[in-house]
C-alpha positions in Angstrom: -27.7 -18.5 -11.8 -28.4 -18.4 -8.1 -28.9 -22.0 -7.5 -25.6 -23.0 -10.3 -23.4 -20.5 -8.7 -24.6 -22.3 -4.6 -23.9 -25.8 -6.8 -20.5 -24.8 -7.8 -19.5 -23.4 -4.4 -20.6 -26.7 -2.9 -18.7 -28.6 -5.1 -15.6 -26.8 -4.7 -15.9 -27.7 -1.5 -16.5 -31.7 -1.5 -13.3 -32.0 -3.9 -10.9 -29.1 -2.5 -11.6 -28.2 1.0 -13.5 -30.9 3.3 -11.2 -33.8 2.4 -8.4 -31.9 3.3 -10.1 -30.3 6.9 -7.4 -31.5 9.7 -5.5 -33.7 7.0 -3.0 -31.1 5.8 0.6 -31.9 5.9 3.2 -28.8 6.3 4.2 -28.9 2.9 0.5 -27.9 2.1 0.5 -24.7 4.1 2.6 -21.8 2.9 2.8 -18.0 4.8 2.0 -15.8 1.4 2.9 -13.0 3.2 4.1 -12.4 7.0 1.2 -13.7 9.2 -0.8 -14.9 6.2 -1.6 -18.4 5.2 -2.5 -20.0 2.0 -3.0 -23.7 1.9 -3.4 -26.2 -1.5 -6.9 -26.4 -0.6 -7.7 -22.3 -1.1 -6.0 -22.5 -4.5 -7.6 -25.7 -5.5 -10.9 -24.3 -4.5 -10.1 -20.5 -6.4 -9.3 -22.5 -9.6 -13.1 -24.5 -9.7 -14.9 -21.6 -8.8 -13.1 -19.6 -11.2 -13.6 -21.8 -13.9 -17.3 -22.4 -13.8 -17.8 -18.7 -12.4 -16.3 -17.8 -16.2 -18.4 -20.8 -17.6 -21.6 -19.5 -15.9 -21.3 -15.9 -17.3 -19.4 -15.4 -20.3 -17.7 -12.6 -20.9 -17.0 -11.9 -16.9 -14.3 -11.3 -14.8 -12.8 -13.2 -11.6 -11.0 -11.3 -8.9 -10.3 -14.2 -6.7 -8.0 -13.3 -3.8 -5.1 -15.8 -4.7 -4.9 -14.4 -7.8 -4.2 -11.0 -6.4 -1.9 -12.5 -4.2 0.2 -13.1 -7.0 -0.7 -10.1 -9.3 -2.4 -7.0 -7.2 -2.8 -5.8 -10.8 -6.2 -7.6 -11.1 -8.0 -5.1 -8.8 -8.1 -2.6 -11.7 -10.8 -4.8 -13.1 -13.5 -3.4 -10.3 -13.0 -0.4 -12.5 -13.8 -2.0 -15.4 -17.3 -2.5 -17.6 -17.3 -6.1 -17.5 -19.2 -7.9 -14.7 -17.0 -9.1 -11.8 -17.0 -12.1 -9.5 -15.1 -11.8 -6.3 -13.9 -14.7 -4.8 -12.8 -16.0 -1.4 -12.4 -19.9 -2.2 -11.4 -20.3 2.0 -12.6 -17.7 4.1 -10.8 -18.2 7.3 -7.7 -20.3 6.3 -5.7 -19.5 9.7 -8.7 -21.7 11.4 -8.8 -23.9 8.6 -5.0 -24.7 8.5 -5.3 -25.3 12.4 -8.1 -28.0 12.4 -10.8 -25.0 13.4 -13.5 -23.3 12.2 -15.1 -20.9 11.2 -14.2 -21.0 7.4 -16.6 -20.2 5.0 -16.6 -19.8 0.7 -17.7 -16.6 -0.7 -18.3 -15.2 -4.3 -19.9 -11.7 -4.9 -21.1 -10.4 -8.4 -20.6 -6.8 -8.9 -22.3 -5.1 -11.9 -21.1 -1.5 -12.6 -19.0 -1.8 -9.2 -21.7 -2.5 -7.5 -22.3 -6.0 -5.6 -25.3 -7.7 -6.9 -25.5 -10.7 -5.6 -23.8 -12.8 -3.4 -23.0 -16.3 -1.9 -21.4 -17.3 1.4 -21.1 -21.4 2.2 -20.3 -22.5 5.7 -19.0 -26.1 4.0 -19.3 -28.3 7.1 -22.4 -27.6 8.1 -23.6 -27.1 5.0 -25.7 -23.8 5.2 -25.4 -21.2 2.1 -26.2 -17.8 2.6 -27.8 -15.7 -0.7 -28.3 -12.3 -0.8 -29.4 -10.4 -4.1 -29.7 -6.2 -4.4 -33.4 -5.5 -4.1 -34.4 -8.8 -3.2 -33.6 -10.1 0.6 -31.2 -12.1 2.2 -32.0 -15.8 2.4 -30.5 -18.8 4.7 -30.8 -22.4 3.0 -33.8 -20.4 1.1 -35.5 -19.0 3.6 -35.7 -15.2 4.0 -34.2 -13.8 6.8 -33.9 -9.9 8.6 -31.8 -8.9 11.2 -33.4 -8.1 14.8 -34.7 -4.2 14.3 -34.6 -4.4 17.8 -34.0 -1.0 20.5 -31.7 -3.0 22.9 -29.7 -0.5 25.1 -25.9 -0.3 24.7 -25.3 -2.5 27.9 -27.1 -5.6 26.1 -25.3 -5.0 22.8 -22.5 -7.8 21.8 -20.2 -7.7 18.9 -16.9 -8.6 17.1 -14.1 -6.2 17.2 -11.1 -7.4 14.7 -8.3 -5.4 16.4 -5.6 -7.2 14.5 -4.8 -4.4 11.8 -6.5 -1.3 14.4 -4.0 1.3 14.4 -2.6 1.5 17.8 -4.3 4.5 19.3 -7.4 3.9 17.9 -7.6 0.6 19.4 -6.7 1.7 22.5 -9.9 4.4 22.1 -12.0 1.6 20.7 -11.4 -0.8 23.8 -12.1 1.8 26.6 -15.2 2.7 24.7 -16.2 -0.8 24.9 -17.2 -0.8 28.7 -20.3 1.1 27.6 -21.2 -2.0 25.6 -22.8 -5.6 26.4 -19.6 -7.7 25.3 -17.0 -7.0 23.1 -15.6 -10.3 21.0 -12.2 -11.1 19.8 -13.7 -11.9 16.3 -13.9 -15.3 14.4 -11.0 -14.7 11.7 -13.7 -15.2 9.7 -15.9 -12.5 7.7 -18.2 -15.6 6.5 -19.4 -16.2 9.7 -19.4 -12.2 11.3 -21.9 -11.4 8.5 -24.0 -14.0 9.3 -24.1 -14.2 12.6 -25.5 -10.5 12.5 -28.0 -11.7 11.0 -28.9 -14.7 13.1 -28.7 -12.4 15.6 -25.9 -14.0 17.2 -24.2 -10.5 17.9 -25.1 -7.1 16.8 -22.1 -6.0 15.2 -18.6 -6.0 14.0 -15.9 -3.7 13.7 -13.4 -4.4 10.8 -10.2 -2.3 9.7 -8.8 -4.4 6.8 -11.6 -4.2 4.0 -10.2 -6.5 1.2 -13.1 -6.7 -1.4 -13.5 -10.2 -1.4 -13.8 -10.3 2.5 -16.7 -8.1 2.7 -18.6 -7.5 -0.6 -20.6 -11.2 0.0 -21.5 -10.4 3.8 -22.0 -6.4 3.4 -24.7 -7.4 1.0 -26.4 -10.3 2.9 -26.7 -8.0 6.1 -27.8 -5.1 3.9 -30.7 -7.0 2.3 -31.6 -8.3 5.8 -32.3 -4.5 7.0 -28.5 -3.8 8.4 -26.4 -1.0 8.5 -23.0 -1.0 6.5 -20.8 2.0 7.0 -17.3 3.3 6.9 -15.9 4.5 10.2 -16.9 7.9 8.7 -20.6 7.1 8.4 -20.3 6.8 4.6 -21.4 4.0 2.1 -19.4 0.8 1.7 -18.1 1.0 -1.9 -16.2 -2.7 -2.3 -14.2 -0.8 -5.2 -12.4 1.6 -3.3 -9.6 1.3 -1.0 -10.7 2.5 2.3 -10.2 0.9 5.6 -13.0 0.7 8.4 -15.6 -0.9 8.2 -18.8 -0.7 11.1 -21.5 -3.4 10.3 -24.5 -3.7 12.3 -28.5 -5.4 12.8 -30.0 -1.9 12.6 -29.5 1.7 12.3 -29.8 2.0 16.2 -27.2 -0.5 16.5 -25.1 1.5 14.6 -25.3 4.5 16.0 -25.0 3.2 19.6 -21.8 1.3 18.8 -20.3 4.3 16.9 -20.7 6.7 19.5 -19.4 4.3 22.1 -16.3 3.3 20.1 -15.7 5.9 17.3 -17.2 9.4 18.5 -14.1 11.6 18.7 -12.0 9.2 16.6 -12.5 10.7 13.2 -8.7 11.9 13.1 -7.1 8.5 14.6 -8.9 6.5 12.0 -7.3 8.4 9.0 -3.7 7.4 10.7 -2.3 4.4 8.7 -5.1 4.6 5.7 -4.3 1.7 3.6 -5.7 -1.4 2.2 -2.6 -3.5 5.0 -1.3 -6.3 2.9 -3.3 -8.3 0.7 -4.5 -12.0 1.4 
């Protein structure tokens, strides 16, 4: 299933996505909600990969995040028995809509609520991203792990995505940042944090927003590569609940550097504002 669930993501993206990639006209971009696109390509693309996802495994599930834009009702199916396929058919649409990337396409399986496997596709450069529980992370089919290296804080770089911070823990987050190498804006795109982790790219990323299909694909592919994947409060991602926070890093150094630099004392701002933010 591996290789026809890669297929299917590739092909979504040859007929919905790449022909489209600095063609849109206006009337093919819509705000879904304030400050969040959609475009005719992510809904083109969520209806093939829905399709064959269901064709693939009978019986399953799709929780595809234009579907909850329209009905949030569809998230009570992560509490269901039947498996689940999470979909993000355009990772990153704000870049895409512009002419930019990153975007990326990602599908997760979760069995029992728990992701199994998972897919992430950077269409233009072609390059997909596997990851399955127990099994490794792979890149084009080659196995990769994340740097277990002891870098000191001062050489440490990473993505902070400060959009949906709440205020004063953003404020605490950004003056604990000048005990760190570099803090980055962020991408606007989860496809491309996760693996650039792993690549080695950066260290680590900071998210507050947690939307299932965002992070379920990547938590999984930097897990299996020998990362760290942690709520604020040092406990386990869980892509079925509704927490917000989310510290991802290469190694379990990693993560303890960055927390204590950014978070330590910051239990009490980061339960201010607890919610999901809006969906899309």
């Amino acid at each position: 299933m591996i290789e026809e669930v890669g297929s299917l993501l590739r092909a979504a993206a040859a007929t919905a996505i790449l022909p489209r990639f600095r063609r849109l006209d206006e009337a093919e971009i819509e705000e879904k909600t304030p400050g969040e696109l959609v475009t005719v390509a992510d809904r083109e693309a969520e209806q093939i990969i829905s399709d064959g996802l269901r064709r693939l495994l009978p019986g399953s599930v799709v929780v595809g995040e234009e579907q909850v834009a329209a009905d949030a009702e569809l998230l009570r199916h992560l509490h269901g028995t039947a498996p689940v396929w999470l979909v993000d058919p355009l990772d990153g649409t704000a870049n895409f809509a512009t002419g930019q990337r990153p975007f990326a396409v990602m599908v997760a399986l979760l069995r029992d609520g728990v992701t199994d496997t998972s897919w992430i596709l950077d269409p233009v450069a072609d390059r997909l991203a596997v990851a399955r529980a127990g099994a490794g992370a792979y890149l084009d089919g080659v196995r990769v792990r994340s740097a277990d290296l002891a870098l000191p804080r001062s050489a440490l770089r990473g993505a902070v995505s400060t959009r949906f911070l709440p205020t004063a823990l953003q404020v605490r987050v950004v003056a604990g940042a000048k005990g760190l190498g570099e803090l980055l804006p962020g991408q606007h795109c989860a496809g491309q944090e996760y693996p650039d982790i792993v690549l080695g790219v950066q260290q680590f990323a900071l998210f507050w927003r947690t939307l299932p299909w965002d992070h379920a694909p990547g938590a999984l592919l930097v897990q299996e590569a020998g990362g760290v994947v942690r709520r604020l409060d040092g406990n386990p991602y869980d892509p079925t609940d509704e927490q917000t926070g989310l510290l991802v890093a290469a190694n379990e150094r990693v993560w303890s550097q960055v927390h204590e630099a950014l978070l330590a004392g910051a239990d009490g701002l980061a339960d201010r504002g607890n919610d999901r933010g809006p969906v899309g």
